[in-house]
C-alpha positions in Angstrom: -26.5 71.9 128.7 -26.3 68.3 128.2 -29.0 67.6 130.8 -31.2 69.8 129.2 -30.7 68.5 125.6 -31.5 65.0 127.2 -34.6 66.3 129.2 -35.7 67.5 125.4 -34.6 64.3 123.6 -36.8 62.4 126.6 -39.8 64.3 126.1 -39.5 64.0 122.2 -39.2 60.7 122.8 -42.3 60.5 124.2 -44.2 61.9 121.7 -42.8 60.1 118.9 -43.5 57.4 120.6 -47.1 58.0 121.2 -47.7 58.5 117.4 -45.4 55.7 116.0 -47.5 52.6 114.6 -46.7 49.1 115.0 -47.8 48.0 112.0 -46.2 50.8 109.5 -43.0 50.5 111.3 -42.8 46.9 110.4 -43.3 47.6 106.6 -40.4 50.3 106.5 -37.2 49.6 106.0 -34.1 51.4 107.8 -32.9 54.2 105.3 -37.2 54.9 105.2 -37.5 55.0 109.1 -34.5 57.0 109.6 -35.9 60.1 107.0 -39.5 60.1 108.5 -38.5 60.3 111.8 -36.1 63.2 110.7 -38.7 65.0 109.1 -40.9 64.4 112.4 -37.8 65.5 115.2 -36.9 68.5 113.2 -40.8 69.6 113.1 -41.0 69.4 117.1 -37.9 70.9 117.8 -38.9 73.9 115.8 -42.6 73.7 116.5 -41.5 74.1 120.5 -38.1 76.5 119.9 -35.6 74.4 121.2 -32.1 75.4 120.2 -30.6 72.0 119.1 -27.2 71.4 117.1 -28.1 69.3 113.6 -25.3 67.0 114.5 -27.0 66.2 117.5 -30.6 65.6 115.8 -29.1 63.3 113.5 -27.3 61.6 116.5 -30.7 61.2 118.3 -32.5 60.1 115.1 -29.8 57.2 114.8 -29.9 56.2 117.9 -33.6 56.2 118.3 -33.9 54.1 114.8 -31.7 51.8 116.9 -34.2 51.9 120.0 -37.0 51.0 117.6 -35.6 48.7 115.0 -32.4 47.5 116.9 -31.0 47.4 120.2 -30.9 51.0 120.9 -27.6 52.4 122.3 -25.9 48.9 122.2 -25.6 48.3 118.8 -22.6 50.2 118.6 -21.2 48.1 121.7 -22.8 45.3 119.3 -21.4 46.4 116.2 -17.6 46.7 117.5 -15.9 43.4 116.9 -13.0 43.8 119.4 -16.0 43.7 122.2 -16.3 40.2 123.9 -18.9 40.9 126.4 -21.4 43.8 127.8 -22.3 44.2 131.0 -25.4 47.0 132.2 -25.8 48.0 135.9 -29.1 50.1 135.2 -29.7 52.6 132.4 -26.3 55.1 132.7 -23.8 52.6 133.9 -22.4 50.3 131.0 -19.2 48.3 130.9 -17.7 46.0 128.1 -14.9 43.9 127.9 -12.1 44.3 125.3 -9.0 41.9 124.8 -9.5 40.7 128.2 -10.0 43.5 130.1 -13.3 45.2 131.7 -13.4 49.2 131.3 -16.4 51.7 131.4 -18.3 52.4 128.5 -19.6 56.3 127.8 -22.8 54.7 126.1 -25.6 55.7 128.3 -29.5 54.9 128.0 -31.8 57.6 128.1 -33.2 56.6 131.1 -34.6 53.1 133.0 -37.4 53.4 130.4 -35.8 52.7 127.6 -33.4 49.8 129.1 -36.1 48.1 130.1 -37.9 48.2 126.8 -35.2 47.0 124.9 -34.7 44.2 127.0 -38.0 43.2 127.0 -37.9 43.3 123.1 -34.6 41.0 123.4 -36.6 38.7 124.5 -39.9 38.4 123.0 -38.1 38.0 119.8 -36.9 34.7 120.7 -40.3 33.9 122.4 -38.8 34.0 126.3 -40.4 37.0 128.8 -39.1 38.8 131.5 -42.0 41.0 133.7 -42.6 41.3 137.2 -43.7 37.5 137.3 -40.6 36.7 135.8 -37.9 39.1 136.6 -34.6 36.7 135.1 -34.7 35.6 131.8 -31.9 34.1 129.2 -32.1 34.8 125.7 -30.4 34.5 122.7 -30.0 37.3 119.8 -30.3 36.5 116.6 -26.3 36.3 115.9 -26.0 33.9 118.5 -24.9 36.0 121.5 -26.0 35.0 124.6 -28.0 37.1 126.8 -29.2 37.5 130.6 -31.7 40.0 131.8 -32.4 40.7 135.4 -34.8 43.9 136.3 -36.4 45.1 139.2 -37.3 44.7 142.1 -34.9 42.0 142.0 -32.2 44.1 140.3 -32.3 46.5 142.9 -30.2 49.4 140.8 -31.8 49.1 137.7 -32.1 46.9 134.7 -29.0 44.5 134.5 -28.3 43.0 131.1 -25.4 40.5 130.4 -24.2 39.8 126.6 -21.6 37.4 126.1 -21.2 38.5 122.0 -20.9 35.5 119.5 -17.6 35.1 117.7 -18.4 35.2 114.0 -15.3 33.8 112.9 -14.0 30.2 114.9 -11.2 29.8 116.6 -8.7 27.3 115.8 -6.1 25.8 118.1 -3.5 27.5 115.8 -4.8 30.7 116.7 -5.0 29.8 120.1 -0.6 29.4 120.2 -0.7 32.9 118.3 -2.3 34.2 121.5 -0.1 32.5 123.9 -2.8 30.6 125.1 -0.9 27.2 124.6 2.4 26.1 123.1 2.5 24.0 119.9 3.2 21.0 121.5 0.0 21.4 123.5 -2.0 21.8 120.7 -0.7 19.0 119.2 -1.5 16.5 121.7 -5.0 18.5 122.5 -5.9 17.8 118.0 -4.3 14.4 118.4 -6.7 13.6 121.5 -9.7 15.5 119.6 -9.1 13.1 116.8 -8.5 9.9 118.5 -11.9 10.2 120.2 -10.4 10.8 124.0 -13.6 11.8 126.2 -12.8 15.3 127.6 -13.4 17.8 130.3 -12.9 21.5 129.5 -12.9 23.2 133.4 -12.4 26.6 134.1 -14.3 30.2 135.7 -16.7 32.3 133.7 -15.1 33.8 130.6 -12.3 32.1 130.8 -12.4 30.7 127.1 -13.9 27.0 127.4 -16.4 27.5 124.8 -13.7 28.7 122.2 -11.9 25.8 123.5 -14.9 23.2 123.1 -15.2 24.7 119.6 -11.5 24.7 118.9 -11.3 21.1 119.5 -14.7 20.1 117.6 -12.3 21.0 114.1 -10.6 17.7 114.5 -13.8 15.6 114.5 -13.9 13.1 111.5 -17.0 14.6 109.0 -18.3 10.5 109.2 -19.3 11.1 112.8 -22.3 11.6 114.1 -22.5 14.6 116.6 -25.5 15.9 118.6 -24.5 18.9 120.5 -26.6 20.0 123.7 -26.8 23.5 125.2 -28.8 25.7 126.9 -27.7 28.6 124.3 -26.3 27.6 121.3 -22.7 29.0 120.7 -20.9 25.9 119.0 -20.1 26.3 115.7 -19.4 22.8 114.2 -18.2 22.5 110.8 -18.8 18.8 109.9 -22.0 17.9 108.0 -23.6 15.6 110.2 -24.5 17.7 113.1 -27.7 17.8 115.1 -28.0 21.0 117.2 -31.1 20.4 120.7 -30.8 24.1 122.3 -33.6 23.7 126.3 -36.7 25.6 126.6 -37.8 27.6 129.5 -41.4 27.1 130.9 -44.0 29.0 128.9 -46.4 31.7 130.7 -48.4 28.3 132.4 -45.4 27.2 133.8 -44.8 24.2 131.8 -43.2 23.1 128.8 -39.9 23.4 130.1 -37.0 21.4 128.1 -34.1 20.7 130.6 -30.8 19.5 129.8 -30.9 16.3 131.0 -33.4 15.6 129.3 -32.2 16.1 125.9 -28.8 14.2 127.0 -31.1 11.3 127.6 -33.1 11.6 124.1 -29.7 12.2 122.5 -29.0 8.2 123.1 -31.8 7.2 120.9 -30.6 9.7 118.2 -27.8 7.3 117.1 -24.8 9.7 118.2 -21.4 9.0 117.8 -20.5 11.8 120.0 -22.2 14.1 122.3 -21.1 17.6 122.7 -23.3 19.3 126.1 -22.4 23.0 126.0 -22.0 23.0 129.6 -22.6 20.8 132.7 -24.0 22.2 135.6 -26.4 19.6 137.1 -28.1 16.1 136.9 -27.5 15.7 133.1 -23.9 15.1 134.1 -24.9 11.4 135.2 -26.5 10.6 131.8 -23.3 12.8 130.3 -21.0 10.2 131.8 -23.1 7.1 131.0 -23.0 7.8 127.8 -19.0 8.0 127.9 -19.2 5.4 128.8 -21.6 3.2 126.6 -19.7 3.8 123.5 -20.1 7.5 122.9 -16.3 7.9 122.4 -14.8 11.8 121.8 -17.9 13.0 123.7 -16.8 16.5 125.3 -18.3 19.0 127.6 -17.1 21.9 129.7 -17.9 22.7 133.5 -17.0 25.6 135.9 -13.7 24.4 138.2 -10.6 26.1 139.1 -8.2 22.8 139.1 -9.0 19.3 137.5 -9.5 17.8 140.8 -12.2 20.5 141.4 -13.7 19.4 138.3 -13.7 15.8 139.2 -15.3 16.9 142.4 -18.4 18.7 140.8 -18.9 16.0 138.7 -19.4 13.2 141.5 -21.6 16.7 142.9 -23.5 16.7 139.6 -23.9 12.9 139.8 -25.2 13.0 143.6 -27.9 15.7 142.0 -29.4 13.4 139.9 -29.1 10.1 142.2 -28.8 10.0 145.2 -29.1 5.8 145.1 -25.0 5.2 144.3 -22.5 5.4 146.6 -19.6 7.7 146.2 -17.1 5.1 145.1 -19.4 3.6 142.8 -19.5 7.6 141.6 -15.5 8.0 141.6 -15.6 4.6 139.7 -17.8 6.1 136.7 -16.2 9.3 136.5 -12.9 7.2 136.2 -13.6 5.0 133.3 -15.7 8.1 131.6 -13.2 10.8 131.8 -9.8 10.3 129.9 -8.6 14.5 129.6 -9.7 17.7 131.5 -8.0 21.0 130.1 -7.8 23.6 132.6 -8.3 27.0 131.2 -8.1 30.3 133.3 -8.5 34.1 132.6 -5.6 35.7 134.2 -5.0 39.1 135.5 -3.8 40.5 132.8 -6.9 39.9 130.5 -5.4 37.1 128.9 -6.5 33.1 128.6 -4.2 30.4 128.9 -4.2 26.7 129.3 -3.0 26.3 133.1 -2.9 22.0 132.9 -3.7 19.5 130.7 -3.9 16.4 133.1 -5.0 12.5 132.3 -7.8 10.8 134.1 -5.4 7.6 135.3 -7.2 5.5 137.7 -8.3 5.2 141.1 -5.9 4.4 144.3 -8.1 3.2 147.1 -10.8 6.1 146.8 -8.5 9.0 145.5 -8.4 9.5 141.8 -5.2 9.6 140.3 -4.6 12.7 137.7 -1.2 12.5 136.0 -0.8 16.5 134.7 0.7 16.3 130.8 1.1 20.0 130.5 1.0 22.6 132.9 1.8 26.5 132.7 4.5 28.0 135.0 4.1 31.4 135.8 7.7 33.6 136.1 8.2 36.5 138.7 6.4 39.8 137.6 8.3 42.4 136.1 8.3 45.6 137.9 6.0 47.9 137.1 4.2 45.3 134.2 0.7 43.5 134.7 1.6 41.5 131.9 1.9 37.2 133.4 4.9 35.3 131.5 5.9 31.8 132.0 6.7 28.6 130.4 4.2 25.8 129.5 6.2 22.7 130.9 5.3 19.1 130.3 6.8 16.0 132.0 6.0 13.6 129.3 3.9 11.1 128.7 3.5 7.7 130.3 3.4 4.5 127.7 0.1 3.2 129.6 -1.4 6.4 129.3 -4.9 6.0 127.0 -4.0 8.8 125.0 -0.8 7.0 124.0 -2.7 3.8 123.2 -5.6 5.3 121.9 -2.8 7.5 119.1 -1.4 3.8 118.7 -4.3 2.6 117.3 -5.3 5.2 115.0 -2.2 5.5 113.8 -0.8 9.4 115.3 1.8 7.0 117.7 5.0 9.0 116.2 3.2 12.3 116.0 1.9 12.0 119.5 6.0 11.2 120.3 6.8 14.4 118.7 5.2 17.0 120.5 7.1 15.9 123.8 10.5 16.2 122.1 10.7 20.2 123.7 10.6 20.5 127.7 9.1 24.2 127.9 8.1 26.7 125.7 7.6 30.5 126.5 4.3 32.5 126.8 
């Protein structure tokens, strides 16, 4: 029965379809939309004698007002707020994630048809393409989620669409010790750092949290400071006044035009910045990222995939070696060094939750090895039988008096609240 009300609902499709106009559609609003193509179903179901329950007409009207106007059988998925992300393996096989954790979603798509049409939609509305000449394509919606469309023949079961949802409401460190994600004291030294203009690294795997973290950390930034964030999808949500946002630009339908990263780090220096916020490092513009921490750009911060600090410290000299490849690697180490002060370590763990796994300081080189000293660190306990959940204790060994945060929270003052928040040895998560 349900195959054959969705072999009706497909060929009805069709037909409405064929008759709808571009143009009137445009200049009718929702409620408008919704009643004419009522009027319009109900007339070819009885014009043809199919048997179909009013629930589900209205059902099908809704969902095909979403097709046309909206994002068809996702704006549900869209709509629900405890959803973080949505993931489409071809037209009837959609999963999303909620409070960590990936499940199975029974929202299907009519058929490969309509995926593909709504992703297509996605993104001509913010000017980008995706067609057989160019089968990949990242978008973003207007709410700020971030999208990424692969179809066939390169998605070789169907239409794959990615949404990572925007978070309309920020996350603050505070909120971040609610979830467990840190302890207090963490968060303390993480604002005071934030404050005193520390250059840091956010590291961590996909999903993991380092853009709540980058935006977490950008609520401590004096509203005097000049701040031009870089990305290649915009997702930070800076509060301060004096903020200038550069988002890159993929080629047009030529081939040309594209706006890369790097290149915008490297305009960003004539734009007067007293900070520079890049979204996300993933190749050359982590050379200019690192010149500029070190040319006076104090409290710049960006985030970069790594599972440890040393990893990250490795894909930066990797990063570096894309972009020259006239430096030696010490030379490389040696910028990295005096760039870097912090990398937070951030991990998604099995159970669906984030936590901060280290907070580790950027102390110097020895010979050719850099030295990290770790500040914080989380210390998972034994699993309880027959719970996924992870406990542990976030542990911190103190701080060292030549340590830069400790001399940068001298000078602006924060010495004996820096002190503070190393007064307790472990806290429970």
């Amino acid at each position: 029965m349900v195959d054959q009300t969705k072999a009706i609902f497909v060929s009805l499709r069709e037909k409405i379809y064929a008759a709808l106009e571009a143009d009137v559609v445009n200049t009718l609003s929702r409620e408008q939309l919704t009643e004419q193509l009522s009027e319009a179903i109900d007339v070819l179901i009885d014009r043809e004698q199919h048997s179909v329950a009013t629930v589900v007409r209205r059902e099908y009207v809704k969902s095909l007002v979403d097709e046309i106007v909206g994002l068809g059988p996702l704006q549900p998925l869209m709509d629900d707020e405890s959803i973080s992300d949505i993931m489409i393996n071809g037209h009837d096989n959609v999963f999303i994630e909620r409070n960590g954790l990936v499940e199975k979603s029974s929202v299907t798509f009519i058929d490969e048809t309509q995926l593909q049409q709504i992703a297509k939609r996605i993104a001509a509305r913010v000017g980008r393409r995706v067609d057989d000449s160019a089968p990949t394509c990242d978008a973003r919606l207007a709410d700020g989620s971030r999208v990424n469309i692969v179809i066939p023949p390169i998605a070789i079961d169907g239409t794959s669409v990615s949404i990572r949802k925007f978070k309309k409401q920020s996350i603050g460190l505070e909120e971040l010790v609610g979830y467990g994600a840190m302890s207090p004291e963490m968060a303390k030294v993480l604002m005071i750092a934030s404050r005193c203009r520390l250059n840091i690294l956010i590291s961590g795997g996909t999903g993991s949290g380092k853009t709540t973290m980058l935006n977490a950390l950008s609520q401590y930034i004096s509203e005097k400071e000049r701040i031009v964030t870089i990305e290649d999808a915009a997702e930070l949500k800076l509060q301060q006044p004096h903020v200038v946002r550069l988002e890159t630009r993929t080629s047009g339908i030529e081939g040309n035009g594209a706006i890369h990263q790097r290149d915008l780090v490297i305009n960003s220096l004539r734009m007067r910045p007293d900070r520079i916020i890049v979204g996300e490092c993933r190749g050359g513009e982590a050379f200019e990222m690192l010149q500029a921490m070190n040319t006076g750009h104090d409290g710049s911060m960006s985030t970069l995939h790594a599972n440890t600090p040393r990893d990250a410290l490795a894909r930066c000299e990797a990063m570096v070696m894309m972009a020259t490849n006239n430096l030696p690697l010490d030379a490389i180490r040696r910028t990295i060094v005096s760039a870097v002060d912090i990398i937070i370590q951030i991990s998604r763990l099995h159970d669906g939750s984030r936590k901060v796994m280290s907070i580790s300081e950027v102390v110097g080189l020895e010979g050719s090895n850099v030295v990290l000293e770790e500040i914080f660190r989380f210390e998972p306990l034994p699993a309880q039988a027959g719970s996924d959940k992870v406990n542990g204790q976030f542990i911190t060994s103190g701080l060292m008096k030549r340590s830069v945060l400790f001399e940068k929270a001298r000078f602006y003052g924060l010495e004996d609240k820096l002190s503070s928040a190393f007064t307790i040895t472990g806290a429970a998560a």
